[in-house]
N, C-alpha and C positions, 0 to 999 in steps of 0.2 A: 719376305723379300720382294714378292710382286704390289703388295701394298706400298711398301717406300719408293719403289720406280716410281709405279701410279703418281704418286704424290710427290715426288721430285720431281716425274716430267709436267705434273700441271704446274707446281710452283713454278718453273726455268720456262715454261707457256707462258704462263701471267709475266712474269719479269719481260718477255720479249716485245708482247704486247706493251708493255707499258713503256718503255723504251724505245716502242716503235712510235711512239703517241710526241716522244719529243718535236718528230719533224711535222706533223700536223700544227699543232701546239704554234710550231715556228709561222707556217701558214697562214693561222687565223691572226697572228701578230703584224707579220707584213700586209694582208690583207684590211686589217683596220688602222696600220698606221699607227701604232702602239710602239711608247716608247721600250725600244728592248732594251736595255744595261740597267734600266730602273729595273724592271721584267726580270731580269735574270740575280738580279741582288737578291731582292726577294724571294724567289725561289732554290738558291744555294743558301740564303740567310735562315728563312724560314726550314728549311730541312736541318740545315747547325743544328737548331733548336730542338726539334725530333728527334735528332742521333742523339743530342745532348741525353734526354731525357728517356730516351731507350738506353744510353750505356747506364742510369739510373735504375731502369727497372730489371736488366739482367745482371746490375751491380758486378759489372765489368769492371776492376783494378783500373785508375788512371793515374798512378803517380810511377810509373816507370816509363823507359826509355822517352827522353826528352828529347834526343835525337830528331828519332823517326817524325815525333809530333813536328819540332820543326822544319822536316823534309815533307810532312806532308800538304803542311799549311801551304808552304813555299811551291807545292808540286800543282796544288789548287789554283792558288795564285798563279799561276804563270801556265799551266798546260791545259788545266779547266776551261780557262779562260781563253785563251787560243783556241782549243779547239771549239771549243762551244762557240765563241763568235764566228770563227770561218762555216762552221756547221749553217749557223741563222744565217750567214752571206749568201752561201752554197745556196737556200732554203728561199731567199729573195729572189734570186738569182733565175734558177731552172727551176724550180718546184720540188715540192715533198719526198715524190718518189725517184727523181733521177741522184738529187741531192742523199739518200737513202742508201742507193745501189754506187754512189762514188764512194760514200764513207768506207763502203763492206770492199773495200780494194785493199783494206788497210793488213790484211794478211799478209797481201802482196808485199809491201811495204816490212812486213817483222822477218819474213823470211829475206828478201834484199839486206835488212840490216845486220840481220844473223850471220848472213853469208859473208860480209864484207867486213863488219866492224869485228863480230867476232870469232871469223872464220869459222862456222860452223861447217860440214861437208854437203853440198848440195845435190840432188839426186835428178834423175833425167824427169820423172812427174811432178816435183818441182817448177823446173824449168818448165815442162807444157803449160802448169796451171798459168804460170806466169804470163803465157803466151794468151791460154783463154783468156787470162783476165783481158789484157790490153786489146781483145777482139770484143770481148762485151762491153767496155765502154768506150769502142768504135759503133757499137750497134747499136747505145742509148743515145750515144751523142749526135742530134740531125747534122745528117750529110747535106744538107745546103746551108753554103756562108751567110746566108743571108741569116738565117735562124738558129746558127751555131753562136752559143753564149760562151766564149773563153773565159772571158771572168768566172762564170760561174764553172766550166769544170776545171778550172786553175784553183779554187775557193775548194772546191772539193774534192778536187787530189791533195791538195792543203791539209783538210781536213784529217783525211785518210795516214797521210804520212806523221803529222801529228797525233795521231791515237798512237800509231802503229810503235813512234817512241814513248809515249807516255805507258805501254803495255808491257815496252822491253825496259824499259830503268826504272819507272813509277815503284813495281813487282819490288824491287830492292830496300826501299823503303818502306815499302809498306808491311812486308813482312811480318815485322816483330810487334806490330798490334792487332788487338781485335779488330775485327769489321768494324763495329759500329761506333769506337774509337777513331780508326783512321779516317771512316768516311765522317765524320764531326768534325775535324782538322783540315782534312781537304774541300768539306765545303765549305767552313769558314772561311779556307784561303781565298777560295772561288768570290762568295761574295763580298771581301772586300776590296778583289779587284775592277768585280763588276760596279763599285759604288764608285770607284778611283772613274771608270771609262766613264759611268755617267755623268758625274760634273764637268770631266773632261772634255765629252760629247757636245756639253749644253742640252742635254736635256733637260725641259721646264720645272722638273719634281723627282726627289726620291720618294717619294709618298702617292702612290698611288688614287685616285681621285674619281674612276669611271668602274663601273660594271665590269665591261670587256678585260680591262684591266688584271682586277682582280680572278674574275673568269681565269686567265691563262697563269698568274701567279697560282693559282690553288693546284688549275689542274697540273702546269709544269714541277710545283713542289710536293702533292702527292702521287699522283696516278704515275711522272713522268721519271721520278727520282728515288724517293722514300720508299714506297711500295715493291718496286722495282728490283730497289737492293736488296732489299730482306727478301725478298722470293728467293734469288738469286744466288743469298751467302746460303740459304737454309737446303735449296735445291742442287747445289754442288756438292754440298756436304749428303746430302743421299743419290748421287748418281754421279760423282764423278767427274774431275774438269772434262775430261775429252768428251763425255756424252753430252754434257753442257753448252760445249764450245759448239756440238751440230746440231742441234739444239736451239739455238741462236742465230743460225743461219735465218730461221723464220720472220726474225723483226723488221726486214725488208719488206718480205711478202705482205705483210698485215700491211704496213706504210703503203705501198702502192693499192692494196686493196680500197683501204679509208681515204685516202686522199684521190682516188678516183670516184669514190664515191661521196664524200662531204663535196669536195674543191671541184671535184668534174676536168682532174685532171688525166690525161689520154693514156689507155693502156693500147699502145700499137705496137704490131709482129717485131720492131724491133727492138722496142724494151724486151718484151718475153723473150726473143730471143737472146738478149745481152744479159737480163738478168738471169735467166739457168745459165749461163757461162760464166757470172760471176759470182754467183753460189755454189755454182760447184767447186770454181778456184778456190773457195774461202772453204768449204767442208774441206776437201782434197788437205790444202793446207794446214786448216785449224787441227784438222785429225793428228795429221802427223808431227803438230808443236804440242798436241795431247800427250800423244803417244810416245815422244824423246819425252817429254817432261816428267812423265810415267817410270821409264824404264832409267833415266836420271838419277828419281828418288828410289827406287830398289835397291840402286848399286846402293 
């Protein structure tokens, strides 16, 4: 039993880490001026390809529910794609880690929707988290107009609220496949949306041509995606969504840590102070959409 945690929580470690590498990944892109919708085909396309070839080798059944496959291509296409570009906005915008600590608001956001769309019951720690949140990203975001980027944390509440549904309806779809079935479908969706923006963009090539380039194709389609998920399916399955879910708080912290240290970008008293307020809102919360979803599947 102590062996499988061990080994769950590095796998759900690694997964964090590698997920945390996306908004780096984004960094070195806008810093060399790298086409990204070319960039991002590539790296949903070239993972299709890997999922492809892993439901191959776990010779995973693909000729049932045609449904789901077409909700999840469709889910790719359109909420991948959204959130992933407001993410690289977010990521232009205010940098690695503030773009980082806006996404992880997105708790915030499941429980609002829980609450409203499908009148879940809301609890008084609820409502605080909700409160710290909206103080932590008072205390990331600079208190002088002059250096406050509204785009960028408009881009990253965006961001936020977009996962936050892509987690509450994606879940329905996706259900009735395996992992590595659906995530084949939803990243195919992904990247032929990405290919649609790119011509659409004017970008000069879908073919890739530069070092740097490929650089962020490989790392975004292995270290950032691939790797990531399969830690992820394999470490919930020995530890449990709710352990998972706090668990995961981490891939913030790693972001601010690398991109303070690669990029030299600034950790000051009032990041730290906003980011423990807004990891704690997202534990507080994630625990307790663990925990109904837990006690959900008993009844």
């Amino acid at each position: 039993m102590k062996t499988s945690f061990g080994i769950g929580f590095l796998l759900v470690l690694v997964a964090a880490c590698g997920y945390a590498t996306v908004a780096l990944f984004g960094k070195w892109i806008v810093l060399h001026h790298l086409p990204m919708y070319m960039i991002l085909t590539w790296r949903f396309g070239g993972a299709a390809i890997l999922f492809f070839i892993l439901t191959k080798i776990l010779n995973e059944k693909n000729q049932t529910d045609g449904k789901g496959k077409r909700a999840c291509f469709l889910l790719g296409l359109s909420g991948d794609v959204l959130q992933t570009t407001l993410f690289f906005f977010t990521v232009a915008e205010v940098g690695a880690s503030i773009a980082s600590l806006l996404l992880y608001t997105f708790p915030l956001f499941v429980f609002l929707l829980q609450r409203f769309c499908f009148k879940q019951k809301a609890f008084l720690f609820q409502w605080l988290s909700l409160g710290m949140t909206l103080i932590g990203v008072f205390l990331i975001v600079p208190c002088n107009a002059a250096n406050m980027n509204l785009k960028g944390i408009l881009y990253g509440l965006g961001t936020a609220i977009t996962y936050a549904c892509y987690l509450s309806f994606g879940a329905h779809f996706t259900k009735t496949l395996p992992a590595s079935i659906a995530s084949n479908y939803l990243t195919c969706g992904a990247s032929g949306g990405f290919a649609l923006l790119t011509i659409f963009a004017g970008e000069p090539s879908l073919v890739p041509s530069i070092w740097p380039e490929w650089l962020a194709i490989i790392g975004l389609m292995v270290i950032a995606t691939v790797i990531p998920l399969i830690c992820l399916v394999r470490g919930m399955q020995l530890l449990g969504a709710s352990q998972t879910a706090l668990l995961f708080t981490l891939e913030p912290v790693v972001t601010i840590i690398f991109a303070a240290l690669l990029f030299q970008e600034p950790i000051t008293f009032r990041i730290i102070a906003g980011s423990m307020l807004i990891l704690l809102s997202a534990f507080v919360l994630q625990r307790k959409n663990s925990s109904t979803s837990k006690i959900n599947a008993e009844i």
